[in-house]
Backbone bond lengths (Angstrom), bond angles and torsions (degrees), N, CA, C in turn:
res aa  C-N    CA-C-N  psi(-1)  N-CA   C-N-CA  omega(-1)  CA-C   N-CA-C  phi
1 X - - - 1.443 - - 1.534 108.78 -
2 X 1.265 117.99 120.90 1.806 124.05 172.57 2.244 100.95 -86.57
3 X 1.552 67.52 119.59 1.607 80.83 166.53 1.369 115.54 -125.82
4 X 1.208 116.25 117.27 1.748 145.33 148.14 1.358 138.81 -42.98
5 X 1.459 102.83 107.64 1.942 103.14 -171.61 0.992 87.67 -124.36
6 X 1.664 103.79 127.99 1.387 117.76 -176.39 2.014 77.78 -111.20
7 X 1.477 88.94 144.54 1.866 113.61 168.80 1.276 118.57 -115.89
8 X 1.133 130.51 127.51 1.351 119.42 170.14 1.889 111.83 -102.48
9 X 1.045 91.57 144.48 1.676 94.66 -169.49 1.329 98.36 -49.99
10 X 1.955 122.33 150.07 1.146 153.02 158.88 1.869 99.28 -47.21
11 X 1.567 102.40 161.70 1.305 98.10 173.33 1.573 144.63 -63.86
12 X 1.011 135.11 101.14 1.235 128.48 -143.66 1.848 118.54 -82.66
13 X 1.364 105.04 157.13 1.979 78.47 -171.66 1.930 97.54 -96.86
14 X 1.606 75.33 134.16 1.712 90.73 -175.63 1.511 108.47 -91.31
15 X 1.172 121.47 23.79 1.266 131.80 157.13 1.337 134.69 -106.34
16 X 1.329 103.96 7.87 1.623 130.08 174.15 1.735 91.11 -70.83
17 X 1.338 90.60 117.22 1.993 91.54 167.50 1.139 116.72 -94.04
18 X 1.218 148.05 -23.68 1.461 173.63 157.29 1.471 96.61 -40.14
19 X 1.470 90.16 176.08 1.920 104.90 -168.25 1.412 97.77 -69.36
20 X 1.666 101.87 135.52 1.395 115.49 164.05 1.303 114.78 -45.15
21 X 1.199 139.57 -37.26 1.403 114.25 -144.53 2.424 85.60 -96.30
22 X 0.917 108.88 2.46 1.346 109.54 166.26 1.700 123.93 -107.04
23 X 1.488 114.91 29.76 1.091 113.93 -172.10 1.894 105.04 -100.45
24 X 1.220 108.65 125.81 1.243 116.14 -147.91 1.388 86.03 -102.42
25 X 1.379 142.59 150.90 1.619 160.90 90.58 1.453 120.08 28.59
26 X 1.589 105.32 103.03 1.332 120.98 169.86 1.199 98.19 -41.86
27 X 1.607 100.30 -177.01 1.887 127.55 -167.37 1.444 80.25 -70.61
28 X 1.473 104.78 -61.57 1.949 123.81 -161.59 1.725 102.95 -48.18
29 X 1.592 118.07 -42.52 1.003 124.51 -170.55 1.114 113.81 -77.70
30 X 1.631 138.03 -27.84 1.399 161.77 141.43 1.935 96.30 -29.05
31 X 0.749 109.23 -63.80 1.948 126.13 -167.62 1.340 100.28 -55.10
32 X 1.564 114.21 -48.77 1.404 127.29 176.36 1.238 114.85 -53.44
33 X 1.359 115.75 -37.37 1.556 107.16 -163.39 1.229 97.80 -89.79
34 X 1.393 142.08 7.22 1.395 133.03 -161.77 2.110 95.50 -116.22
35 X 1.318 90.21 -16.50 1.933 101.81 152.60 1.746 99.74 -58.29
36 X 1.537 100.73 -77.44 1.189 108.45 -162.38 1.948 121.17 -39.15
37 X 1.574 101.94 -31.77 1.005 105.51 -170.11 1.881 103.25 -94.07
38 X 1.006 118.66 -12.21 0.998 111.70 172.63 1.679 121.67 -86.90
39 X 1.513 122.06 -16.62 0.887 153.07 135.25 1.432 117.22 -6.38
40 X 1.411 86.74 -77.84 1.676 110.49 -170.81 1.506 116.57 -105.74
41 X 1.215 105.00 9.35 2.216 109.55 170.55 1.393 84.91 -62.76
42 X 1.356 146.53 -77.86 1.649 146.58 -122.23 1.847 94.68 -96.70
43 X 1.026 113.47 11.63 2.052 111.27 -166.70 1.268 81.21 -103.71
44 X 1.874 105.43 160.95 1.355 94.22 -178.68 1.903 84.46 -105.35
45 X 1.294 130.10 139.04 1.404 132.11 -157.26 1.934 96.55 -134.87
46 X 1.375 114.58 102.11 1.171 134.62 179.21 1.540 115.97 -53.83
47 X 1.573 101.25 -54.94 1.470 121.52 -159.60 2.092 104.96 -166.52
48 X 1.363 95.95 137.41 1.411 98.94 179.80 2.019 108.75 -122.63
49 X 0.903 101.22 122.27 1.405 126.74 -168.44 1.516 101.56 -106.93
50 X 1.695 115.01 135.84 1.151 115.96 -158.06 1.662 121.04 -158.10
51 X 0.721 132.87 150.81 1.931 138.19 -174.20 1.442 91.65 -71.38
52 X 0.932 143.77 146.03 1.597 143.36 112.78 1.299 133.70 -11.22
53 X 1.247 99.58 -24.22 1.674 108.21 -179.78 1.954 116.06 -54.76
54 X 1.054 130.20 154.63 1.169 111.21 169.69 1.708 109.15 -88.69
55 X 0.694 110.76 -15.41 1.887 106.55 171.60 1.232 109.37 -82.74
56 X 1.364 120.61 -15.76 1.459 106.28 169.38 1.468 109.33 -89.50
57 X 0.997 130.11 -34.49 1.768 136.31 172.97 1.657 99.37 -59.27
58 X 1.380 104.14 -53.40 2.097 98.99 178.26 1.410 104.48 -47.43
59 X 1.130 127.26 -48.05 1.252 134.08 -159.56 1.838 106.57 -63.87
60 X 0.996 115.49 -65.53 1.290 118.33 179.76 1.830 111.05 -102.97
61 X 0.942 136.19 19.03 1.177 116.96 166.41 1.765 122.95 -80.43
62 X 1.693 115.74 -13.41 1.415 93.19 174.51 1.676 114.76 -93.01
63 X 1.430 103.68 16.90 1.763 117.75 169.02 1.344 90.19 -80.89
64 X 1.465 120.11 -52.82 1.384 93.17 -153.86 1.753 120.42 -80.88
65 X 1.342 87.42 -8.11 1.586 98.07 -175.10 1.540 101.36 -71.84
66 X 1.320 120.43 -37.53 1.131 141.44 166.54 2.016 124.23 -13.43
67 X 1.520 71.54 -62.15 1.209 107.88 -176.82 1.129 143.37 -122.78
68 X 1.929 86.85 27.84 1.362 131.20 153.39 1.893 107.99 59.90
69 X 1.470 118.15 31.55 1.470 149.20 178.41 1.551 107.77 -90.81
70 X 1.172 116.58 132.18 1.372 121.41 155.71 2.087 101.49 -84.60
71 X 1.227 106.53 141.56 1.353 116.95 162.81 1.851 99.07 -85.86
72 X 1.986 87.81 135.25 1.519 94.35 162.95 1.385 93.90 -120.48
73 X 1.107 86.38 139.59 1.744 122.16 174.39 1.453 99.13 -77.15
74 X 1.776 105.75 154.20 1.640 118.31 -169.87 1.328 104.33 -158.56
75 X 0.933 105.95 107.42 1.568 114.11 176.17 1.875 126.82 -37.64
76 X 1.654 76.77 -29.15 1.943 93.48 -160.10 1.473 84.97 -80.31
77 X 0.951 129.58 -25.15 1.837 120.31 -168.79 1.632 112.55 -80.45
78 X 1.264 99.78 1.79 2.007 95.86 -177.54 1.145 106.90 -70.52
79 X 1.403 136.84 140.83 1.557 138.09 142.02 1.141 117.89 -15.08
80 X 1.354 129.09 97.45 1.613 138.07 165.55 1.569 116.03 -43.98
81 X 0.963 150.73 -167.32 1.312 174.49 -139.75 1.265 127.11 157.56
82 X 1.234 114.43 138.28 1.601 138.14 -156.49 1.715 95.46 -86.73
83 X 1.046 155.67 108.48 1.440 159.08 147.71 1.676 101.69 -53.87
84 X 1.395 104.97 155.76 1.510 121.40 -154.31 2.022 102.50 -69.81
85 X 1.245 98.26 -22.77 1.364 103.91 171.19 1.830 130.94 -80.80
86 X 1.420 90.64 -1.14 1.449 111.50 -172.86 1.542 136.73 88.51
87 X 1.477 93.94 -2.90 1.661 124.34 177.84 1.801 99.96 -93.31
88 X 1.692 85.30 132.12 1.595 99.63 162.05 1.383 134.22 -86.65
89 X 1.280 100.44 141.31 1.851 118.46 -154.47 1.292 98.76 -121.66
């Protein structure tokens, strides 16, 4: 049986003025991921699949190191955006 853990990125700092997709993980959001990784030390974890974002890589990369995994990055997993018509782009 394949079982699926979906993560949602740790808290991110919303004071990053710079490009979103480089907005890196509060202290709190840092703390979070060490849930995440504690989480997932005892899972047996094949492969880790991942956003581009850098808060999503902060978030789970010391699982994957963990568990001695390279993260592949996926384009399709980034945070979408709302277009002015209310449809996502």
């Amino acid at each position: 049986m394949t079982i699926v853990y979906f993560i949602r990125h740790a808290q991110p700092d919303h004071t990053w003025s710079a490009d979103d997709c480089t907005r890196p993980l509060t202290l709190e959001g840092q703390q979070d991921s060490k849930i995440v990784y504690e989480f997932l030390k005892d899972k047996n974890v094949d492969v880790f699949y991942c956003s581009p974002y850098k808060r999503s890589v902060e978030t789970i990369k010391d699982s994957a190191a963990f568990h001695k995994k390279e993260i592949t990055l996926d384009e399709r997993l980034r945070e979408r955006k709302k277009g002015t018509d209310g449809t996502l782009r």
